[in-house]
N, C-alpha and C positions, 0 to 999 in steps of 0.2 A: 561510378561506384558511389554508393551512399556514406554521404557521414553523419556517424552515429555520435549520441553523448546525451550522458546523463547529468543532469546540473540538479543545483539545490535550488528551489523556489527560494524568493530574498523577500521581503516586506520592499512594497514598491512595483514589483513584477506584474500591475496590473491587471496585461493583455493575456500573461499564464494565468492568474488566478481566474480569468472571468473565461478561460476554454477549460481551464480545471473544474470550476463551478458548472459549466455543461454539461462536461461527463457525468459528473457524480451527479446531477440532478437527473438526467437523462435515465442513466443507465438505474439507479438505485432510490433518488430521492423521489420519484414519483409515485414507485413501488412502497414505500415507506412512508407515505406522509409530510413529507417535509414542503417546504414551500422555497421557491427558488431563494429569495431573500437569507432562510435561514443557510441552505448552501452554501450562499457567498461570505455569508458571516462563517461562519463553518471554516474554509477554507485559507480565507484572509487571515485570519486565527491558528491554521497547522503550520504553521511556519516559526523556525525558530532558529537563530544562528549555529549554536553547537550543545542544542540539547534536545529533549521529546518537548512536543511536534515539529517533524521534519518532514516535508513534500518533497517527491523526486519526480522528475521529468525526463524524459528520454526525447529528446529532440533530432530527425532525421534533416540531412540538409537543411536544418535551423525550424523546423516546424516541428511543433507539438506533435508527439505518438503517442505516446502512454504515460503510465504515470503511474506513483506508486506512495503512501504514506508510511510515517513507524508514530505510532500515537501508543496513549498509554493506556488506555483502554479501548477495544470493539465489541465486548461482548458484557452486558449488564448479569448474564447469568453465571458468569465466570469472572469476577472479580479479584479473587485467589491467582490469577498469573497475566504478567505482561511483562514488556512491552509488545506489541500487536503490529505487526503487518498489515496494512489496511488498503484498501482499495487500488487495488493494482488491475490496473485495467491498459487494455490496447483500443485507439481512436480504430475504426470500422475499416477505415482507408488504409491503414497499416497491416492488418491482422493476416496473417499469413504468410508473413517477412521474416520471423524473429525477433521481434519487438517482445514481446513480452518473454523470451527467453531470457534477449539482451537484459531486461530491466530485471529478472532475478538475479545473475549474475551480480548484477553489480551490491545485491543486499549483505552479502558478508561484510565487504570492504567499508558499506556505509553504517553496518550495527557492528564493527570496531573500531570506526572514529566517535561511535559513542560509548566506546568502553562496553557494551553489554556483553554478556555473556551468551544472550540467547534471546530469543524473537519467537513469539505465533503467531497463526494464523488459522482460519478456519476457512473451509471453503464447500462444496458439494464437487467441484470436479474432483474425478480420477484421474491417475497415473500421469500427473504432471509434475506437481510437487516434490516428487521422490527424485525427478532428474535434479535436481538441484539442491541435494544433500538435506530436504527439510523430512523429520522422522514422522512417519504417522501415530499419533498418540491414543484417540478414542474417536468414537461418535460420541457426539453430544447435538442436544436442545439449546439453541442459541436464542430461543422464545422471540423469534424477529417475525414480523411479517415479511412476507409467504413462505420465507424460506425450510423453516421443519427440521430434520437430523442432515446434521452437518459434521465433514471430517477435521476435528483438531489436528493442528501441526505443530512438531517445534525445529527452531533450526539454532543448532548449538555453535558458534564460535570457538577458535583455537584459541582464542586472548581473552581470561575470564579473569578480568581483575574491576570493575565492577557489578553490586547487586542496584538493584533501583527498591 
């Protein structure tokens, strides 16, 4: 049986930040412009002990699966709301296990140890989002390359005792 677990990337985490710096270069920063350097700067950077940026990690039998950020902005044309759910991605070798189910699950529990009240996120998939209590809000123009009209989300917390 697999064991599962979500950890907080730490400042020091190296060998995570530099397979975290893959993904997102892989998956997004190539599509976008970015240059691997700025990636690992990027990333070395979303980490923070007990406030925004926070990096999550879903590690199976102690290897890296997926992963997931809460940053305080993703969208330049939406500046009017955050905090942001950011790159939740599942590594290729995992997909199809429930990794990336496992890593929503655990996002209430971690945007209520930061006191929020609520979290977005914006995406182009369907009918994923919704299993996991996040509301659908609008389409919007996220003005990124390539991506085009994308579905806003928001996922509201039971514990709303702070605003940011």
């Amino acid at each position: 049986m697999m064991k599962k677990e979500i950890i907080k990337v730490c400042h020091g985490d190296t060998s995570y930040i530099d397979t975290i710096t893959n993904w997102i270069y892989n998956w997004w920063g190539t599509i976008e412009g970015y240059s691997k350097e700025e990636i690992y700067s990027f990333c070395r950077n979303a980490i923070s002990k007990d406030q925004i940026p926070q990096t999550f990690l879903a590690l199976v039998d102690g290897e890296p699966a997926g992963m997931y950020q809460i940053l305080m902005s993703d969208c330049k044309s939406r500046p009017d709301i955050y905090p942001w759910l950011t790159d939740v991605f599942v590594d290729e070798k995992f997909r199809g296990q429930g990794i990336g189910s496992y890593l929503l699950k655990s996002v209430p529990e971690k945007i209520q140890e930061l006191h929020l009240k609520e979290i977005y996120l914006y995406t182009h998939i369907d009918n994923f989002y919704e299993h996991f209590s996040w509301e659908f809000i609008e389409y919007f123009n996220p003005y990124t390359t390539p991506t085009g009209i994308q579905k806003l989300y928001r996922l509201k917390t039971k514990e709303t005792t702070r605003t940011l």
